[in-house]
N, C-alpha and C positions, 0 to 999 in steps of 0.2 A: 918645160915641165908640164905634161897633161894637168887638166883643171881635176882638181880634188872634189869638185863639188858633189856633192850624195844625196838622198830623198830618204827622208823619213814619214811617211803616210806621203802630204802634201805640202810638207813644209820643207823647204829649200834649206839647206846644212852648207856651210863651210863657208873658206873665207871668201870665196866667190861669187857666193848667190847674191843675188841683185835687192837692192834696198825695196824696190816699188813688191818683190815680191814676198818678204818679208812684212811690210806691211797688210797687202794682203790678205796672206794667211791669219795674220793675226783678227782682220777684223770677221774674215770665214768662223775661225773658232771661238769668239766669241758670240758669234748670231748663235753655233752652237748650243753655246754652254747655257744661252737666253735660252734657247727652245730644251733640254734638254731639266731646266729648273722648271719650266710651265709644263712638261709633262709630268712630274714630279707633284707639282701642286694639284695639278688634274685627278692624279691619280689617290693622292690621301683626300679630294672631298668626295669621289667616289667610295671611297672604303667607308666614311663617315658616314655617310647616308645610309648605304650599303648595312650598316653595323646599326644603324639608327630603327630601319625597316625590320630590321631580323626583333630588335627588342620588344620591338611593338607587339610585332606576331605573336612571339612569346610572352606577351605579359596579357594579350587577348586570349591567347590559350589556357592561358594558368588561370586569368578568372572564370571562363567558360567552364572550365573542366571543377575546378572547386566548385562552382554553385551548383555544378551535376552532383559532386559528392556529398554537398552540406544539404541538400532537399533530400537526402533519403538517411531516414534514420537508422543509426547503426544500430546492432542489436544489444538488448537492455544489459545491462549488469545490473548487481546485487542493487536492489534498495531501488531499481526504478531507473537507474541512470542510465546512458547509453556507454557500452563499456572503454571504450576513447574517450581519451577527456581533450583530445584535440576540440581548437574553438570548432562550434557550430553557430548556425543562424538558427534562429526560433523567434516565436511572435509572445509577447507578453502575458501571462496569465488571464484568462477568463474567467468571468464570473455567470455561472448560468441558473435562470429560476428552476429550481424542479416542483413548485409548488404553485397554485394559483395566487396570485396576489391580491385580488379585488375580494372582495368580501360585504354582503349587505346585513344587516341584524335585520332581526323578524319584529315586525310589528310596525307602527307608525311613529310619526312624532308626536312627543305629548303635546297637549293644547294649553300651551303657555300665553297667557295674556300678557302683551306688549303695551309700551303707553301712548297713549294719540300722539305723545308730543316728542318730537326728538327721535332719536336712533337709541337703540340700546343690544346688547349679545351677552352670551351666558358661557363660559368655558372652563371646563375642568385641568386640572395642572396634570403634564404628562399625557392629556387627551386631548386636545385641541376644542376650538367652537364647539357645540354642538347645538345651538339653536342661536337664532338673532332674527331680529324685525326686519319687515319685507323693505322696507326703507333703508339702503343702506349704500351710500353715499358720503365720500369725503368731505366734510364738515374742517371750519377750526375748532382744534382742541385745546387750545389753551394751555397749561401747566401740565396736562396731560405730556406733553413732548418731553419734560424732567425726568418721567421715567426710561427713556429713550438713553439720556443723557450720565445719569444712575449708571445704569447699568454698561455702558461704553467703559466708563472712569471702572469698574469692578473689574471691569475683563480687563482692562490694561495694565491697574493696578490692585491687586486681587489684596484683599484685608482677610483675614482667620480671629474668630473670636471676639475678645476685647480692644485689639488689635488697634493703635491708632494711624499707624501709618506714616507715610513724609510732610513734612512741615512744607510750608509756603509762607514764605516773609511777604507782607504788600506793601505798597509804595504810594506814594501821597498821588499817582494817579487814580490808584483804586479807590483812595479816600475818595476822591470828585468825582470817578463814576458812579460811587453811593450817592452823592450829591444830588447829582442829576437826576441820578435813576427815582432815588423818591418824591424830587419835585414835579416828576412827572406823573407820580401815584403809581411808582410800580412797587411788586413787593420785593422789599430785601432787605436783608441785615446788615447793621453797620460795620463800617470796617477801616479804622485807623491806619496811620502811616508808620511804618513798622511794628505792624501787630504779625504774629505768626499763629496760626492754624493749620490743625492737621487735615489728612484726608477725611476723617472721620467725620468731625465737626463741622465739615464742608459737605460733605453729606447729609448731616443732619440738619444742617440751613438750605438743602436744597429740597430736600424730600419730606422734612417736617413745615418748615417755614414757606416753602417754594420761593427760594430767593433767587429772584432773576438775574441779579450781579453775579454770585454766586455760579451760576449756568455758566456765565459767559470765562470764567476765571478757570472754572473746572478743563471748559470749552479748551482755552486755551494750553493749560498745562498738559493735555493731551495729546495734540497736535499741532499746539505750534501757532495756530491761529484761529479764526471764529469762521472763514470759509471752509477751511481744512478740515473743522471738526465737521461743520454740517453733511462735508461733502461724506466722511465715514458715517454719520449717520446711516445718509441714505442708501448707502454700501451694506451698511447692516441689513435696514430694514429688506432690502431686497434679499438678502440669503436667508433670512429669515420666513422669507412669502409673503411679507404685508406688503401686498401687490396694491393696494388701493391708499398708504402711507407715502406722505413727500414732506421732510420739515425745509424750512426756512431758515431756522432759527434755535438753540439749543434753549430756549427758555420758555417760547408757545406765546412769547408777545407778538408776532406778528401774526396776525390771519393767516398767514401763506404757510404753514405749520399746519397741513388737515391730513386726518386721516377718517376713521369707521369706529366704533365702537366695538366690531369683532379681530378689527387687528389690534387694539390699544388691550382686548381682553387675552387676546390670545401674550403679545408681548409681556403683561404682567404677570403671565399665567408663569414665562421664560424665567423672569426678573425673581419672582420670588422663590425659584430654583437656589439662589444666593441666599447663604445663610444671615449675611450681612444685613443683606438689603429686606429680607425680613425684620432682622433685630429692628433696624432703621425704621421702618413706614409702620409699625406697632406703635411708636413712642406717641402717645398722646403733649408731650412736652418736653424741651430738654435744658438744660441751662446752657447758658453761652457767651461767651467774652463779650466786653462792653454792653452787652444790651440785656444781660442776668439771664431771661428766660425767653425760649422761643417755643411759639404753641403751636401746632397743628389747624390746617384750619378743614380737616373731616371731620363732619359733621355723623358722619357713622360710625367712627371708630368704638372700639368696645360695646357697641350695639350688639345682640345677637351674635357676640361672638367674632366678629369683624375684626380685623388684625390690619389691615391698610385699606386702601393701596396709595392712592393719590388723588387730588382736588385740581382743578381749575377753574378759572370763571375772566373772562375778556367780554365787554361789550358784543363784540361778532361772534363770539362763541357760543355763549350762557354758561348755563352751569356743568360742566360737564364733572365725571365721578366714576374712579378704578375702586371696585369694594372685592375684599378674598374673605376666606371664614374657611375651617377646617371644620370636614364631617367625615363619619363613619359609613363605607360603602361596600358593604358584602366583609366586612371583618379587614377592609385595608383602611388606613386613610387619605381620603384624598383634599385639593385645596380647589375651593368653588371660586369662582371668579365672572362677577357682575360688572357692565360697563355701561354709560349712558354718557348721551352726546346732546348738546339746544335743551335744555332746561331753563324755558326763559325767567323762570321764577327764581332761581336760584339753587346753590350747592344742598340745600331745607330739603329742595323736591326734591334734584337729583339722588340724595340718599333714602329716601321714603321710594322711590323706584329702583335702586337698586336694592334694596332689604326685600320689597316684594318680590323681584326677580329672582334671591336669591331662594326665599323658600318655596315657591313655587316649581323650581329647578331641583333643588333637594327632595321633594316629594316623589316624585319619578324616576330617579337617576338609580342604576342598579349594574352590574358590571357587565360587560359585552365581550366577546373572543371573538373580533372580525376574523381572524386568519385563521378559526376551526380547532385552535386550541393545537396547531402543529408545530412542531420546533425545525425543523431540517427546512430550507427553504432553499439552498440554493448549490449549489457547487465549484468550488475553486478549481477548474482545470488548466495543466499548466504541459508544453510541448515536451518536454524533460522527463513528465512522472509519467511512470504508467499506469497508475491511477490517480482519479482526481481527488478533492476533501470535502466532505458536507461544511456549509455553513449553516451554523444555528443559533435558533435563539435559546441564552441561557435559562429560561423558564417560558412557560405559557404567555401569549399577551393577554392580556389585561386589563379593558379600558373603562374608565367611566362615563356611561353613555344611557344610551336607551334606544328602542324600536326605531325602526326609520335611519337610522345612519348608514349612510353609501359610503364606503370605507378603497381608496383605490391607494397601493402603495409600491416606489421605484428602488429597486437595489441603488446603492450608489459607493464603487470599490474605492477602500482606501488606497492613498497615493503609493502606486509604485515605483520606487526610487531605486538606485542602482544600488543602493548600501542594503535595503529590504528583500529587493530576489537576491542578493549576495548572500545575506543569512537565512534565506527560506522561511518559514511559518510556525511555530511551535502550536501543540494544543492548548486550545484558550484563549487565543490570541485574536483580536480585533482584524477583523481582514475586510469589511463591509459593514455599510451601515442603510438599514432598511426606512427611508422614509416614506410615513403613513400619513396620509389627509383623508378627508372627507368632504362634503359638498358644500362646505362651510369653510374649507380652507386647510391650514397645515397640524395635523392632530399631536403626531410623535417623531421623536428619530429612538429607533432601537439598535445596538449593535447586535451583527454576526461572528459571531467567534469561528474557527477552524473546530472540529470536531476531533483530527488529529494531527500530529506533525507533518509539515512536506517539506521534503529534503532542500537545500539549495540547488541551485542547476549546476552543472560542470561550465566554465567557462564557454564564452562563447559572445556575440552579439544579439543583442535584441531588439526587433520594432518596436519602435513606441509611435504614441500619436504626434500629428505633426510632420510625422515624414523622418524625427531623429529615431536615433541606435544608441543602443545603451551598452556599453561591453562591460562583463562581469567576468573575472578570475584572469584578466591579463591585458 
């Protein structure tokens, strides 16, 4: 019987194909089916790449081409807006002067007699310095730094009225840094282990009494600790511009606690802004737990009219003396504020120079319009509107001064937050604020208002400073 055997491609069929050929074949088609998977895998990481490359392109393009279309602005619709409210890119609102800002008064300075001895400055409230002795150098001020101190504890914890405020329970440490504190002859009131006093009463043992314990307790309930507090001091004092003030110390016991007589005037000039802290440094006496009565120890107060401010007096210091008095200046009133620094004779002198200071400064002082008597000073422009907003001042400025002040002053716009361009600007509304000095230092802050409404933006991102984007409406 002829062999049956057949071929199918290369593989030998039937009952007669040979074992060795069979094997063979097998291991032929499996190198196959090896190469035939690696071209397989070859080919999906070609696609992936291949798919990889295409998206880049396209994701190159599409930003390329959007920032072609976001730099040119679409045209306006109703109200200023651009009529897409598709996101666009824009740059933050500007603030620009349209008015000159510097400003001289005519005439000269008046010829105020200063005293041989010590530093002393003359400043009106709401008007800054405007006169101070040619000596004027950072000094210790002693008790002077309580006003620093005052007014920190006001801003954090703000009192209205009669008002007394949060309680403070003390502890039998506080008793023994009383202890201490006056076997070392400093000043302070006593204070029991589990006694409770308010903020008020604490104020009034620091600003009446100048209690240096006191300093330190306030110090701490405000921040936590006595380096934390100084270090806000001096945080303060620099936003403020008492560029030539450094404390030490929230009480002015240490020397290292110096500043000038025209920033401690100009500071009081701040402080007494607070209705509080008026009632407060007025009090010629006030009663007070465990020790009945605490006195003041100004020596000017209800002189001429004198209503505080504050006393010091430390070996390195002398006598130093913050004195205010309310006068009558073109039909406004304003608050005078006299400062003196090294009074080696005592807080006696330093008030007998500041009461001369003070009338001799009342004598001359009459109201000045550095900025020309203008209100429109500057303009809100924003990429969104197509018109921009005047900012103004809500009335004429006003200062009290005299001949001779070099008056130079910096826009400074309020913070632009991504919730504020969200709601845009109403009329009336605080959009800037104009800070005013003179060659004496820091005089006013006035706000600008918007003069009229500006609409919010249509969503979109925006540059801000720093390098971040702020996106508004999505």
């Amino acid at each position: 019987m002829p062999d049956q055997t057949t071929y199918r491609g290369a593989r030998p069929t039937g009952p007669g194909a040979p074992a060795r050929l069979d094997d063979e074949f097998a291991r032929r088609l499996e190198a196959r089916r090896r190469r035939e998977r690696a071209l397989r895998r070859l080919t999906r990481r070609a696609r992936r790449r291949r798919n990889s490359f295409f998206a880049v392109l396209l994701l190159v393009t599409a930003v390329v081409l959007g920032f072609g279309f976001s730099s040119r602005r679409p045209p306006a619709g109703p109200g200023g807006h651009p009529a897409s409210r598709a996101p666009v890119a824009a740059a933050l609102p500007v603030i620009v002067p349209t008015a000159a800002l510097t400003g001289a008064t005519a005439g000269r300075l008046p010829p105020i007699a200063f005293p041989k001895m010590g530093e002393s400055a003359v400043a009106f409230g709401g008007s800054g310095v405007v006169a101070e002795s040619a000596r004027q150098r950072p000094v210790p001020i002693a008790s002077l730094t309580k006003i620093m101190t005052a007014y920190l504890v006001l801003a954090r914890h703000p009192l209205t009225g009669a008002e007394q405020g949060p309680t403070l329970r003390f502890s039998a440490a506080d008793h023994e840094a009383w202890v201490v504190a006056s076997e070392n002859g400093n000043s302070n009131v006593e204070i029991n282990k589990g006694e409770v006093l308010t903020e008020r009463q604490l104020l009034e043992a620091l600003l009446i009494h100048s209690a240096d314990n006191v300093a330190d307790i306030l110090g701490r309930w405000v921040s936590g600790s006595d380096p934390a507090f100084v270090g806000l001091m001096n945080k303060t004092a620099r936003a403020l511009g008492l560029s030539h003030t450094h404390y030490a110390d929230d009480s002015g016991i240490s020397p290292k606690s110096i500043s000038t007589p025209a920033d401690q005037a100009y500071l009081a000039s701040v402080a007494m802004e607070n209705p509080v802290f008026r009632q407060i440094v007025a009090l010629p006496d006030v009663a007070f737990p465990v020790m009945g009565h605490i006195w003041s120890y100004n020596p000017a107060l209800g002189v001429d009219g004198i209503i505080g401010v504050k006393s010091g007096f430390t070996p390195q210091a002398n006598g130093c003396l913050v004195t205010a008095a309310w006068h009558m200046v073109g039909g406004h009133k304003v608050l005078e504020v006299a400062a003196v620094t090294g009074q080696r004779f005592g807080l006696y002198q330093a008030a007998q120079v500041d009461e001369a200071l003070m009338k001799a400064a009342s004598a001359h002082v009459h109201l000045v319009a550095p900025l020309g008597g203008r209100l429109g000073l500057a303009r809100l422009r924003a990429a969104w509107a197509r018109h921009g907003i005047t900012l103004s001042l809500r009335r004429p400025l006003l200062l009290a001064g005299w001949g001779g002040l070099d008056y130079r002053a910096r826009l400074v716009g309020s913070p632009l937050t991504r919730g504020e361009i969200g709601r845009g600007w109403a009329a009336g509304q605080v959009v800037a604020t104009l800070e005013l000095s003179n060659q004496f230092g820091p005089a006013a802050s006035i706000p600008l208002v918007a003069s009229r409404p500006l609409a919010p933006p249509p969503k979109g991102t925006f540059a801000a400073p720093g390098g971040r984007r702020l996106r508004v409406g999505g």
